[in-house]
CHARMM internal coordinates of N, CA and C (Angstrom, degrees):
IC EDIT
DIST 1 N 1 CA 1.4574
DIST 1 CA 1 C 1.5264
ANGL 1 N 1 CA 1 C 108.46
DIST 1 C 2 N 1.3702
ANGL 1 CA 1 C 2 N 102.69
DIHE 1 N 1 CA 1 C 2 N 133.78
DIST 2 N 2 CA 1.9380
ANGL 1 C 2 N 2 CA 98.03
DIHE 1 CA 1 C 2 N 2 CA -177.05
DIST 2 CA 2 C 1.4143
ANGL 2 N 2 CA 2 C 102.49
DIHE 1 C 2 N 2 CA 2 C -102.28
DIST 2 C 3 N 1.1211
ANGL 2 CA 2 C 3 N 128.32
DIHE 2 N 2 CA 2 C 3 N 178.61
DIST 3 N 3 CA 1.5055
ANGL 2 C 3 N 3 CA 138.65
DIHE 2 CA 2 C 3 N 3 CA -171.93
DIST 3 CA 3 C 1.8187
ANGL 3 N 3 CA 3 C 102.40
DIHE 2 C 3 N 3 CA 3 C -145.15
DIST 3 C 4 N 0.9535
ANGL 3 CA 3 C 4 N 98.11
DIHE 3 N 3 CA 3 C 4 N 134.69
DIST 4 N 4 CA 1.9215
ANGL 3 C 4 N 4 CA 125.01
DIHE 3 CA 3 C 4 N 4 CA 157.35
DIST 4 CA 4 C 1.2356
ANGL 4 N 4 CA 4 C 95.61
DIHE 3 C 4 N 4 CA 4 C -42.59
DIST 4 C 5 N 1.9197
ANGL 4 CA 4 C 5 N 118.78
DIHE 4 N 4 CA 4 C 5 N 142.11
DIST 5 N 5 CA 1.7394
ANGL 4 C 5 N 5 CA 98.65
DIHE 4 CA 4 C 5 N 5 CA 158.18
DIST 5 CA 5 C 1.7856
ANGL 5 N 5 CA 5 C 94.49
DIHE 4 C 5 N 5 CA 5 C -107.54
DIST 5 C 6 N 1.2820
ANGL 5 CA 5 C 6 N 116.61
DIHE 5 N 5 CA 5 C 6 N -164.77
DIST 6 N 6 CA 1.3188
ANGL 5 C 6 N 6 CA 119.30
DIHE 5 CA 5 C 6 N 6 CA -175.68
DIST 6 CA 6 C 1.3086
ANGL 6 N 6 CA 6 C 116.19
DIHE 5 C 6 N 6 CA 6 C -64.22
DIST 6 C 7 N 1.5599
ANGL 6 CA 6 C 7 N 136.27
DIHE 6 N 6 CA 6 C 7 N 15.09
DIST 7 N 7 CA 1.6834
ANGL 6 C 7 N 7 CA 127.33
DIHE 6 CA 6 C 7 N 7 CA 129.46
DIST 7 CA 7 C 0.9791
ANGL 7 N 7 CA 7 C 146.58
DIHE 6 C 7 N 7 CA 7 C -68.07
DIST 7 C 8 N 1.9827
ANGL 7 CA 7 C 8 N 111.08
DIHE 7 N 7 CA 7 C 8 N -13.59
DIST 8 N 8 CA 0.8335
ANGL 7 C 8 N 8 CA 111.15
DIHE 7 CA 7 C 8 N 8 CA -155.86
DIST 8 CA 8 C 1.4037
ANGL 8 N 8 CA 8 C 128.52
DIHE 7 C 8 N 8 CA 8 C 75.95
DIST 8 C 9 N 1.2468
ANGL 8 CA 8 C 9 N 132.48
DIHE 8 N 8 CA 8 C 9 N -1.23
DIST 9 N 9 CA 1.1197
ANGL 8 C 9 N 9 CA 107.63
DIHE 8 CA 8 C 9 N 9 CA 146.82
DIST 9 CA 9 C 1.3011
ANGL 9 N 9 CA 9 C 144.87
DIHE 8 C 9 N 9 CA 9 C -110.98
DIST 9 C 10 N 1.5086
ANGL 9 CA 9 C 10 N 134.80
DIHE 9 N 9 CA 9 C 10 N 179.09
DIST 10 N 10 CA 1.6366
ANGL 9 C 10 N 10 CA 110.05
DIHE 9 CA 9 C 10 N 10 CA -152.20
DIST 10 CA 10 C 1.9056
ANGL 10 N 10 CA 10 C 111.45
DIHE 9 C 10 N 10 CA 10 C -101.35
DIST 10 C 11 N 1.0014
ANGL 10 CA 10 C 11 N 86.17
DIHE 10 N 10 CA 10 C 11 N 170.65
DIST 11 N 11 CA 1.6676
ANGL 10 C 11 N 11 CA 100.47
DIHE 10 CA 10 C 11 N 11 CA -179.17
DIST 11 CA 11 C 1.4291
ANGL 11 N 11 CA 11 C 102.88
DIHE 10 C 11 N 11 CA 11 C -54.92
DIST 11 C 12 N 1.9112
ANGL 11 CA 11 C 12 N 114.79
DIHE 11 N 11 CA 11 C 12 N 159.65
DIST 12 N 12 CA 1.1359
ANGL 11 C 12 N 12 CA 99.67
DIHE 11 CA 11 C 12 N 12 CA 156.59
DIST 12 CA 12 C 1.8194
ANGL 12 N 12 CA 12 C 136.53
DIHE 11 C 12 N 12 CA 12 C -46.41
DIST 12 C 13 N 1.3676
ANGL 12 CA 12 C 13 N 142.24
DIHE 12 N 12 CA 12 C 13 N 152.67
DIST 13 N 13 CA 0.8623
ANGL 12 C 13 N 13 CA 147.91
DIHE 12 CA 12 C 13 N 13 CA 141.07
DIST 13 CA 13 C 1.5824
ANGL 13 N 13 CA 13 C 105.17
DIHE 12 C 13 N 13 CA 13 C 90.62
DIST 13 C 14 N 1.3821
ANGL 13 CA 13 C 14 N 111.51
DIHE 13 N 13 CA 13 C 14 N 3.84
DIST 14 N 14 CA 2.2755
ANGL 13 C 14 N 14 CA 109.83
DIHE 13 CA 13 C 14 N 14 CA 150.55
DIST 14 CA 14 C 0.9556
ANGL 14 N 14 CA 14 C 87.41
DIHE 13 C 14 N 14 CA 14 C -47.84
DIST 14 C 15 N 1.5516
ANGL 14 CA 14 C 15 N 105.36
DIHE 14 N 14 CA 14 C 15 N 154.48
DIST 15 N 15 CA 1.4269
ANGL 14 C 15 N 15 CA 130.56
DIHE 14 CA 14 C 15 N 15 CA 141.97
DIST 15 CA 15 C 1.6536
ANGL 15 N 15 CA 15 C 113.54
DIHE 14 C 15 N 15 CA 15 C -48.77
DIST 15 C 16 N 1.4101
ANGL 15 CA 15 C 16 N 117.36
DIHE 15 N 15 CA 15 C 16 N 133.45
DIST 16 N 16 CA 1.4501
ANGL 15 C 16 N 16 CA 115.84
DIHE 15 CA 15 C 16 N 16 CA 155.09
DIST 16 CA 16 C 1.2634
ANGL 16 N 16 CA 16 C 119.28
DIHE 15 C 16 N 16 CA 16 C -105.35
DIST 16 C 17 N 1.0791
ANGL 16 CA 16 C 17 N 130.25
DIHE 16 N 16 CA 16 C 17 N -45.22
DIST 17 N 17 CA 1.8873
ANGL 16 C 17 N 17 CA 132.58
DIHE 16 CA 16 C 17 N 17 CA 146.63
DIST 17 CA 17 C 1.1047
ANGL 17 N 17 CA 17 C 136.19
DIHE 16 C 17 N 17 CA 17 C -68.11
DIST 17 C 18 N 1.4927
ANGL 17 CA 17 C 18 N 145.89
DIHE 17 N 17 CA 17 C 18 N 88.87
DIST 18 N 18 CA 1.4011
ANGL 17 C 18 N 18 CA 124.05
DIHE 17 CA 17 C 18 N 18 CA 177.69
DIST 18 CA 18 C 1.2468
ANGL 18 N 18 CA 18 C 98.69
DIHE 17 C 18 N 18 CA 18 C -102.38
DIST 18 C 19 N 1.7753
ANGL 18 CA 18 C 19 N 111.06
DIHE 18 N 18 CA 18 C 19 N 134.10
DIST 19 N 19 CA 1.4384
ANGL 18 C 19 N 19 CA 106.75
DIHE 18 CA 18 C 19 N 19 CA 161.38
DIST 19 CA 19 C 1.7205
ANGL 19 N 19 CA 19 C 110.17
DIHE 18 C 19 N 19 CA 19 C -109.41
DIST 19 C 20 N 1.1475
ANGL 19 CA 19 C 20 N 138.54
DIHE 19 N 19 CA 19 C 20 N -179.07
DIST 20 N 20 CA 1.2677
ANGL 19 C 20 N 20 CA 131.53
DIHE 19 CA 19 C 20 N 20 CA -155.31
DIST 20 CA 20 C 1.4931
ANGL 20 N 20 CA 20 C 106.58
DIHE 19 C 20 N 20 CA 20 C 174.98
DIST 20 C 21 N 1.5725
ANGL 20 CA 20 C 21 N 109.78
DIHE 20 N 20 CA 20 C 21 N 95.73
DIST 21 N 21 CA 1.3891
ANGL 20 C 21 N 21 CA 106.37
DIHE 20 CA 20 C 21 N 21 CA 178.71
DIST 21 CA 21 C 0.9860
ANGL 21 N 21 CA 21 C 98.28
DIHE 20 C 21 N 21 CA 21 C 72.26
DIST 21 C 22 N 1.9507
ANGL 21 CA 21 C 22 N 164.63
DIHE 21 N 21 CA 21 C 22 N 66.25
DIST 22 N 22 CA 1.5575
ANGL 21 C 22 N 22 CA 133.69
DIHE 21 CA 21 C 22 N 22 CA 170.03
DIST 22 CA 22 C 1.5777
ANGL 22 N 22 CA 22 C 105.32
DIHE 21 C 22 N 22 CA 22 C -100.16
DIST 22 C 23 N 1.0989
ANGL 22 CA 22 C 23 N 116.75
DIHE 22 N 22 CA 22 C 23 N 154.90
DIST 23 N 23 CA 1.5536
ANGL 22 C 23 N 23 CA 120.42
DIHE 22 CA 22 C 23 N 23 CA -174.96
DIST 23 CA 23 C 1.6902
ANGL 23 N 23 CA 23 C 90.77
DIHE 22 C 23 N 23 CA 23 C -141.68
DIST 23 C 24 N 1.2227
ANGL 23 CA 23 C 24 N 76.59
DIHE 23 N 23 CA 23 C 24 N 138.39
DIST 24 N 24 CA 1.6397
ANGL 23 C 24 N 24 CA 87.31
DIHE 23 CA 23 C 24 N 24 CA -174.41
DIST 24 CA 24 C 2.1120
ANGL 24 N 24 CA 24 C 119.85
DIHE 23 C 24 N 24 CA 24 C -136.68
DIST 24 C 25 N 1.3795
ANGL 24 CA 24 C 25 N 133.15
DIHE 24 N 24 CA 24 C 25 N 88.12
DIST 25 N 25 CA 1.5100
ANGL 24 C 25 N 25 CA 114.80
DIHE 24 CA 24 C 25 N 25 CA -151.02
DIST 25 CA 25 C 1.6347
ANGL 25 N 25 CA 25 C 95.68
DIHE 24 C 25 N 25 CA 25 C -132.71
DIST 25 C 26 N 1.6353
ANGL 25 CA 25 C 26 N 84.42
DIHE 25 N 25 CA 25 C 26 N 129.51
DIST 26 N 26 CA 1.8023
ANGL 25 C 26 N 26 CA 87.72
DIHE 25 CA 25 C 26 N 26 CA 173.85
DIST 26 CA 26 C 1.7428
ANGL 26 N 26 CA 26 C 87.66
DIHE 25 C 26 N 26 CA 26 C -96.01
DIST 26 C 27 N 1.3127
ANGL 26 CA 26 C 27 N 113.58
DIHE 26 N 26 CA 26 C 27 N 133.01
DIST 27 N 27 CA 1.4033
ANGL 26 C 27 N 27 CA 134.47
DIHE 26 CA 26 C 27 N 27 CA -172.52
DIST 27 CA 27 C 1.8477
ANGL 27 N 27 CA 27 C 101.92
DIHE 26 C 27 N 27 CA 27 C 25.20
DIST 27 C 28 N 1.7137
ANGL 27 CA 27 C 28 N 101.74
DIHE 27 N 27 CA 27 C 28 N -109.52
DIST 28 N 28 CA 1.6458
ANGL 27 C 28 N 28 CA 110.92
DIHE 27 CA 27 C 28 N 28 CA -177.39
DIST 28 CA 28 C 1.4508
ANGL 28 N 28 CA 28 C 116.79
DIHE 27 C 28 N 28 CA 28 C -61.91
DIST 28 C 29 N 1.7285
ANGL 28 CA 28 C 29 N 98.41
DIHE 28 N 28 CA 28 C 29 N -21.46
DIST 29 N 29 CA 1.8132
ANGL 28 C 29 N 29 CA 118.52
DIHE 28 CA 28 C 29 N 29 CA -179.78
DIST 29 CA 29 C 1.4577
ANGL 29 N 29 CA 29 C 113.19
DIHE 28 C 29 N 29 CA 29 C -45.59
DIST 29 C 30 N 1.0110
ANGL 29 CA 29 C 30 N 131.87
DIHE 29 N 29 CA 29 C 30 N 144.05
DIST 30 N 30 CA 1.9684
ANGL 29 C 30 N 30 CA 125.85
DIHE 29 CA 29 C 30 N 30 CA 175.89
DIST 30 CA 30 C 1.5432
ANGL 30 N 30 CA 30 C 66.17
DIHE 29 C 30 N 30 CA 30 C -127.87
DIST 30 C 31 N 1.2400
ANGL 30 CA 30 C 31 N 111.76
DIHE 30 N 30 CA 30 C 31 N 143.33
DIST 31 N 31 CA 1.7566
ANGL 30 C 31 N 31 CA 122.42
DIHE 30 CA 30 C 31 N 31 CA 175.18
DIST 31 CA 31 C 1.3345
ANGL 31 N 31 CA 31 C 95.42
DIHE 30 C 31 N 31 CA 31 C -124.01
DIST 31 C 32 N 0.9286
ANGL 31 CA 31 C 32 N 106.35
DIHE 31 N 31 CA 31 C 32 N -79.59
DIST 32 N 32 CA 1.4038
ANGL 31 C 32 N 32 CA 122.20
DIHE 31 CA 31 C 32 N 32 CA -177.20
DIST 32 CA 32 C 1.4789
ANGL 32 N 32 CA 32 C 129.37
DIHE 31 C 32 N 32 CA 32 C -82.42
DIST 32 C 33 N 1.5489
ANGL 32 CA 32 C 33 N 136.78
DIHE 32 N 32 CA 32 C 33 N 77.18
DIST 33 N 33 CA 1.3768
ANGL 32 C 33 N 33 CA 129.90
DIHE 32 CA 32 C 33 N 33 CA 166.89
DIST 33 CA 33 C 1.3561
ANGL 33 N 33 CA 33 C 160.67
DIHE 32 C 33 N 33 CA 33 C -115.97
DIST 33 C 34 N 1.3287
ANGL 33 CA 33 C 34 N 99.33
DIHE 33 N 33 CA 33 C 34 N 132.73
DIST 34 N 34 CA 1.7355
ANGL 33 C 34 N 34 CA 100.83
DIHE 33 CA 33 C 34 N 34 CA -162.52
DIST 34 CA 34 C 1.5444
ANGL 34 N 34 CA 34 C 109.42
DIHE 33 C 34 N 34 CA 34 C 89.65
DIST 34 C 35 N 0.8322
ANGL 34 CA 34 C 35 N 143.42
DIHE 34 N 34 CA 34 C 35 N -21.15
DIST 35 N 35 CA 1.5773
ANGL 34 C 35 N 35 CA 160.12
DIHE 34 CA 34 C 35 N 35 CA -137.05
DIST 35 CA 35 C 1.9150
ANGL 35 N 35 CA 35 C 94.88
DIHE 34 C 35 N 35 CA 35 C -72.36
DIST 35 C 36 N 0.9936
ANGL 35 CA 35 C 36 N 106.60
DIHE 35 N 35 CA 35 C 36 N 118.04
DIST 36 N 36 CA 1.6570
ANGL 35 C 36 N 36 CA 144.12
DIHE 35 CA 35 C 36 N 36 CA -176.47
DIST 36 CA 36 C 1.2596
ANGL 36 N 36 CA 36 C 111.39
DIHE 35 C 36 N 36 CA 36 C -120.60
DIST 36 C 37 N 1.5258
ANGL 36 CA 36 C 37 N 126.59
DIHE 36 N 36 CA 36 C 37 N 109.60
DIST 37 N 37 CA 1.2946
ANGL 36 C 37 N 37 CA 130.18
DIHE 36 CA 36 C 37 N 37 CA -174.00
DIST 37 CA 37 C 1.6311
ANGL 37 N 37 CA 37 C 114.32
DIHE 36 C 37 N 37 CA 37 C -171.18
DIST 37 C 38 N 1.5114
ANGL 37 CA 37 C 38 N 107.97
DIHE 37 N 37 CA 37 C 38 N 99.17
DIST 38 N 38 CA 1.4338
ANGL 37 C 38 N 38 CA 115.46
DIHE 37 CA 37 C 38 N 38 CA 172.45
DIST 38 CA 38 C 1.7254
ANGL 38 N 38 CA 38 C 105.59
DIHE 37 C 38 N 38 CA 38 C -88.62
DIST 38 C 39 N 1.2429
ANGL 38 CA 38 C 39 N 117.59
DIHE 38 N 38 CA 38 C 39 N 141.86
DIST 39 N 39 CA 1.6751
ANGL 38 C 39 N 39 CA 136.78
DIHE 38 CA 38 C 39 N 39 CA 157.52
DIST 39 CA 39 C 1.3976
ANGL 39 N 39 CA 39 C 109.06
DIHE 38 C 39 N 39 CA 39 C -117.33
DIST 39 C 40 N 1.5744
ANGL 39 CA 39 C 40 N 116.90
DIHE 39 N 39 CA 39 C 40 N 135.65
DIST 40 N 40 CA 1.2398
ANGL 39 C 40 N 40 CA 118.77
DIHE 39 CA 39 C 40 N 40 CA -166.27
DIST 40 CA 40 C 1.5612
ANGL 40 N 40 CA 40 C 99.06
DIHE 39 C 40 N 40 CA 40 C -123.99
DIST 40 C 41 N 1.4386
ANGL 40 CA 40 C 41 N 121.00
DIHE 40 N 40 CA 40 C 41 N 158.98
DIST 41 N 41 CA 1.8361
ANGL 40 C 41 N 41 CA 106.19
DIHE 40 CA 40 C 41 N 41 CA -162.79
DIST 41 CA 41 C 1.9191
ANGL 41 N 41 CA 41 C 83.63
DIHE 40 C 41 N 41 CA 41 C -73.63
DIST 41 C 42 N 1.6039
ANGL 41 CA 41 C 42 N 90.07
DIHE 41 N 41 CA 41 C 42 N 153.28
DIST 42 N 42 CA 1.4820
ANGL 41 C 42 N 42 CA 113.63
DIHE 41 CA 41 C 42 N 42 CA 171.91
DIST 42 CA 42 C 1.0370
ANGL 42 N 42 CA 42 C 123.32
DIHE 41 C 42 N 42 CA 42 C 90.16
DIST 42 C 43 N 1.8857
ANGL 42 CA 42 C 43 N 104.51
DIHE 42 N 42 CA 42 C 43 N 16.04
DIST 43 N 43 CA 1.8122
ANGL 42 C 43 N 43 CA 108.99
DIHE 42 CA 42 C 43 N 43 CA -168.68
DIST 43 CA 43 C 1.4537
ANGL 43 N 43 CA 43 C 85.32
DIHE 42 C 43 N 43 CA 43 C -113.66
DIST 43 C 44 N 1.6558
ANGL 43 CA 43 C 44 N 124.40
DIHE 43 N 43 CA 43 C 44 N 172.08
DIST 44 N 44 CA 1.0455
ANGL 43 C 44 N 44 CA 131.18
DIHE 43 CA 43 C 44 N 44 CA -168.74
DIST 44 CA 44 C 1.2929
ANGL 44 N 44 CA 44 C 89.65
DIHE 43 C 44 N 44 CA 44 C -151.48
DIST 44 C 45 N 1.9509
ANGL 44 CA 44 C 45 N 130.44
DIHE 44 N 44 CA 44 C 45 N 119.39
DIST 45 N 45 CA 1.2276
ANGL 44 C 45 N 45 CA 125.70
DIHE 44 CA 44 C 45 N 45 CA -170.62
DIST 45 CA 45 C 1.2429
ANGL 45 N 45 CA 45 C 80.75
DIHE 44 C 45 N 45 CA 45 C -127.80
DIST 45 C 46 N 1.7865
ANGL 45 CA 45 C 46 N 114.82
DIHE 45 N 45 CA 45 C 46 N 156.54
DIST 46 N 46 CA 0.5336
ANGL 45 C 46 N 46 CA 121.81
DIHE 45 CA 45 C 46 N 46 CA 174.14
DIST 46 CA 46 C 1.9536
ANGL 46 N 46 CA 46 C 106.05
DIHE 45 C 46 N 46 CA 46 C -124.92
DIST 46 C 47 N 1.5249
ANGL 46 CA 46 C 47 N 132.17
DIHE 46 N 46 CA 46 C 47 N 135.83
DIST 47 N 47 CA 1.6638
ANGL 46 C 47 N 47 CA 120.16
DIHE 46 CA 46 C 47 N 47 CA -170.63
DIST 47 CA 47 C 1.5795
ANGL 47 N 47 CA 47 C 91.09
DIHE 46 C 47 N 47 CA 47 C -110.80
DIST 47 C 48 N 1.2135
ANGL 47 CA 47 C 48 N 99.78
DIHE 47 N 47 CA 47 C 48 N 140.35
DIST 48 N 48 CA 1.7121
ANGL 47 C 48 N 48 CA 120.39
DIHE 47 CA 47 C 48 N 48 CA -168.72
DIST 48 CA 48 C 1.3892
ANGL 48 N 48 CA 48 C 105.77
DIHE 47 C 48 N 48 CA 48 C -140.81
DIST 48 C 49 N 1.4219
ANGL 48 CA 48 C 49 N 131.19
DIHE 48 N 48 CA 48 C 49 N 128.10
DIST 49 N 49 CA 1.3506
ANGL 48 C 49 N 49 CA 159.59
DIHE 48 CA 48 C 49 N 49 CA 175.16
DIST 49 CA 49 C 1.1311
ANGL 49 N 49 CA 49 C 146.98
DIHE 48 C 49 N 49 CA 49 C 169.27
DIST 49 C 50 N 1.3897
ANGL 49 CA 49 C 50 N 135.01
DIHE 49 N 49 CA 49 C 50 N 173.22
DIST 50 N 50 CA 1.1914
ANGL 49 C 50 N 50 CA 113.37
DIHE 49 CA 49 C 50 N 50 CA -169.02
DIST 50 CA 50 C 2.0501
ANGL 50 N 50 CA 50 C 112.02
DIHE 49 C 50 N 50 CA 50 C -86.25
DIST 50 C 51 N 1.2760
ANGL 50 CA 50 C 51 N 83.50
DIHE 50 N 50 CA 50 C 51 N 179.59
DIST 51 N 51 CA 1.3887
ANGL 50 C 51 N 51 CA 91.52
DIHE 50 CA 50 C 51 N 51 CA 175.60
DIST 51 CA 51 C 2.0187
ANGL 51 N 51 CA 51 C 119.30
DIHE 50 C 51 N 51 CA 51 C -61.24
DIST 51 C 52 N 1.3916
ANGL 51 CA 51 C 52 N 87.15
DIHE 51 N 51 CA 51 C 52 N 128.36
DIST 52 N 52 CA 1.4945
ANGL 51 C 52 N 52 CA 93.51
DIHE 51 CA 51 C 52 N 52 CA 174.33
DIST 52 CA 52 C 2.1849
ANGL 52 N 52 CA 52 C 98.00
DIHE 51 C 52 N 52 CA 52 C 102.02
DIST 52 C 53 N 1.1364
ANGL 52 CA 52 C 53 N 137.47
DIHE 52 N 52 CA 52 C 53 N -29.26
DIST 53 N 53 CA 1.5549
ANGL 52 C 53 N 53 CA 162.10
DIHE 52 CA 52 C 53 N 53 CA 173.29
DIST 53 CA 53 C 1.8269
ANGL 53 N 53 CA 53 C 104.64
DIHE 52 C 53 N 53 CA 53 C -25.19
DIST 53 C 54 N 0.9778
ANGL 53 CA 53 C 54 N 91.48
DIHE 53 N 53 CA 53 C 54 N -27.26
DIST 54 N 54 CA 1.9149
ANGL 53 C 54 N 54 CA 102.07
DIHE 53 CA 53 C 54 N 54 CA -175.99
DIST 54 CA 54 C 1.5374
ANGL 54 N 54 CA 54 C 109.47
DIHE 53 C 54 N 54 CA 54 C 88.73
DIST 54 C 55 N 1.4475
ANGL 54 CA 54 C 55 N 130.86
DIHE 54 N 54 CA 54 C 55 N 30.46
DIST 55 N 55 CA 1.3895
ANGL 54 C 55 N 55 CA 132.91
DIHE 54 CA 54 C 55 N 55 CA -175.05
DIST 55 CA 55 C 1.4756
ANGL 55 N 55 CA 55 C 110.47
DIHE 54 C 55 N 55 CA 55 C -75.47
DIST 55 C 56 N 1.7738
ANGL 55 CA 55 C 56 N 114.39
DIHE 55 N 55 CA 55 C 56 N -28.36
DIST 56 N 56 CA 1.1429
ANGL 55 C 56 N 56 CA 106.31
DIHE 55 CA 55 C 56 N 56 CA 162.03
DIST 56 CA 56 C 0.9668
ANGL 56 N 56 CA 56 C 138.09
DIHE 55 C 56 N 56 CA 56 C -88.96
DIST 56 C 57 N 1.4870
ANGL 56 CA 56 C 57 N 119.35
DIHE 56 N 56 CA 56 C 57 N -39.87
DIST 57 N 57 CA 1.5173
ANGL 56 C 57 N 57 CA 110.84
DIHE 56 CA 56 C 57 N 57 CA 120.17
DIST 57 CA 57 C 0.9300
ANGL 57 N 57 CA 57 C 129.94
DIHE 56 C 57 N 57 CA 57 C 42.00
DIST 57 C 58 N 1.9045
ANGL 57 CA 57 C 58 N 115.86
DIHE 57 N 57 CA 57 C 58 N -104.93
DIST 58 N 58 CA 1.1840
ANGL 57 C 58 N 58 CA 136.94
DIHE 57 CA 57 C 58 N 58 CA -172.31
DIST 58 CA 58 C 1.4442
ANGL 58 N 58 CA 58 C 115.36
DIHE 57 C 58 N 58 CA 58 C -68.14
DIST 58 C 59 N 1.7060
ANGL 58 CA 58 C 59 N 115.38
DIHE 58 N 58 CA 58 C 59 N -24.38
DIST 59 N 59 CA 1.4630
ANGL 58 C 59 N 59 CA 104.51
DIHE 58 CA 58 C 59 N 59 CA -173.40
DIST 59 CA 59 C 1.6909
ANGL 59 N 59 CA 59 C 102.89
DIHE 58 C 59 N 59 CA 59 C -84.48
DIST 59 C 60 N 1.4858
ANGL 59 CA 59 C 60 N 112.02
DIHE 59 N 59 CA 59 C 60 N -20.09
DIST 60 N 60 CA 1.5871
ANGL 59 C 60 N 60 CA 110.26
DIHE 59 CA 59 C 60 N 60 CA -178.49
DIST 60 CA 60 C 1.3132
ANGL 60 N 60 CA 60 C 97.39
DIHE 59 C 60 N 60 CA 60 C -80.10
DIST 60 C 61 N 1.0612
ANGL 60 CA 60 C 61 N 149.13
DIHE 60 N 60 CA 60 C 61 N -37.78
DIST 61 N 61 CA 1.5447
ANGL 60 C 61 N 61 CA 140.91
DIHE 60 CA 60 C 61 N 61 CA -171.72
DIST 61 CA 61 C 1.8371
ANGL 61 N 61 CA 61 C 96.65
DIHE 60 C 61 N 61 CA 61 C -64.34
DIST 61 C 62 N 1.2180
ANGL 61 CA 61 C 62 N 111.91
DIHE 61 N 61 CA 61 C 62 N -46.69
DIST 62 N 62 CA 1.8166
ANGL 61 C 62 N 62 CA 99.07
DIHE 61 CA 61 C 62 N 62 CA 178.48
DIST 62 CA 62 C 0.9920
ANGL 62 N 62 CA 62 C 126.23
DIHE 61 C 62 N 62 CA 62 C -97.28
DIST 62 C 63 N 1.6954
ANGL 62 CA 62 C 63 N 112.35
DIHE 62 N 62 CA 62 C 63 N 28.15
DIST 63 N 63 CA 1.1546
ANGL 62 C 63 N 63 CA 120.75
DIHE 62 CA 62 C 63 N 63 CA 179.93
DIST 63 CA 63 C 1.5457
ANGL 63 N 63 CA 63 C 93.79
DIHE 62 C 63 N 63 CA 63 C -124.11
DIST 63 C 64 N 1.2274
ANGL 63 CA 63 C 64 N 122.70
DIHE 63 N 63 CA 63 C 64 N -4.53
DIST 64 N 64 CA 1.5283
ANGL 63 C 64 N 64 CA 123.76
DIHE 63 CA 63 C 64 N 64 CA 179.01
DIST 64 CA 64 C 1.9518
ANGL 64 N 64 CA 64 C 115.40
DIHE 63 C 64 N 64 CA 64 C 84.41
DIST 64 C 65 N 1.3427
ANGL 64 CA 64 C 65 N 90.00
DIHE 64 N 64 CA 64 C 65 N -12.54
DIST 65 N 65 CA 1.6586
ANGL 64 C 65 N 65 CA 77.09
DIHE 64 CA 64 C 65 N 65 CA 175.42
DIST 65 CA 65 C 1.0522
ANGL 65 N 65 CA 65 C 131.14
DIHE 64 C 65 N 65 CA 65 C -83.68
DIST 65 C 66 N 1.7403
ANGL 65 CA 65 C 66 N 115.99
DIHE 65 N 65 CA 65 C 66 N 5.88
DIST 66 N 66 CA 1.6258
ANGL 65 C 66 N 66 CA 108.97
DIHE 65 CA 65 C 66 N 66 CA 160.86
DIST 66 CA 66 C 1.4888
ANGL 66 N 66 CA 66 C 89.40
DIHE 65 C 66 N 66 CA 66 C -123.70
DIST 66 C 67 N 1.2812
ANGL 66 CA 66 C 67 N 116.08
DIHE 66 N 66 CA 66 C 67 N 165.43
DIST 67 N 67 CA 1.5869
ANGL 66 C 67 N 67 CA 129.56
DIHE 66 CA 66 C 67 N 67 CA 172.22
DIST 67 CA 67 C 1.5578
ANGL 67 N 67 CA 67 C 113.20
DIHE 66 C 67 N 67 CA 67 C -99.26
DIST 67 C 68 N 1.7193
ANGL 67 CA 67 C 68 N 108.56
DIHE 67 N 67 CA 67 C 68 N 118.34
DIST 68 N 68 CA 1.7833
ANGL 67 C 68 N 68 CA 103.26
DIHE 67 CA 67 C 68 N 68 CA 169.64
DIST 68 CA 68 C 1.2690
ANGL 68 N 68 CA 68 C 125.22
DIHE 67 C 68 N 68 CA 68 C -57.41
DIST 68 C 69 N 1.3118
ANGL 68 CA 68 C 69 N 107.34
DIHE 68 N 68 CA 68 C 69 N 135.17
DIST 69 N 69 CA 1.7223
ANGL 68 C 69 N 69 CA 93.15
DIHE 68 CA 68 C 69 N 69 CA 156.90
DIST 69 CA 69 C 0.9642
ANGL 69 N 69 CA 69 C 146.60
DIHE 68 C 69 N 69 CA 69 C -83.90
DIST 69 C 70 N 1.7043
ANGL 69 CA 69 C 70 N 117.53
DIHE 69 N 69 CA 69 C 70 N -6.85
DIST 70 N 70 CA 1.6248
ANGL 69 C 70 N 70 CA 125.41
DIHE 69 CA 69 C 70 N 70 CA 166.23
DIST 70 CA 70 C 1.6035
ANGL 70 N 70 CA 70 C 97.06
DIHE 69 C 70 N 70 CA 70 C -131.51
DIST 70 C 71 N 1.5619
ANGL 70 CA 70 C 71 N 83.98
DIHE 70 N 70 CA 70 C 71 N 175.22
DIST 71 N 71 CA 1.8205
ANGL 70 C 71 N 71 CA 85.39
DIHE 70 CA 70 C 71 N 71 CA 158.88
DIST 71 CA 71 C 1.8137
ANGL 71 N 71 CA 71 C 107.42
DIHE 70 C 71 N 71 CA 71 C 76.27
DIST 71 C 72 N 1.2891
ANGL 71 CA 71 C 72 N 122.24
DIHE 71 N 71 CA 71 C 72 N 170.91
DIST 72 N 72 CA 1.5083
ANGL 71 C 72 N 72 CA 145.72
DIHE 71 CA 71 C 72 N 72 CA -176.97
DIST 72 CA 72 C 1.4257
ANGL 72 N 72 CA 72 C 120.23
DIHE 71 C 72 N 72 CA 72 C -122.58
END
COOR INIT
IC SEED 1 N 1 CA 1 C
IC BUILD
């Protein structure tokens, strides 16, 4: 088990993203589904697809500038 030190921030290899269940729909659109995805500090992901895939999408949903509609 790792521990925070007194900044607050976490040890190597916490999670810094958890996604969980995310649903994501522009109106009839399902953009985003089911989508499950932890990043832990020191990982380097890289999102790959084609055009239109929800890659941007996904980085605005964990960046907070769009709001999910299901899911954590």
């Amino acid at each position: 088990m790792t521990q925070s030190d007194a900044a607050g921030s976490t040890a190597a290899g916490d999670p810094l993203v958890v996604l969980d269940h995310v649903d994501k729909w522009f109106g009839d659109l399902h953009v985003l589904q089911d989508i499950e995805l932890t990043i832990h500090r020191g990982e380097v992901v890289v999102v790959i697809g084609p055009s239109g895939s929800g890659k941007s999408t996904l980085c605005r949903t964990i960046n907070r500038l769009e709001t999910i509609d299901q899911g954590t």
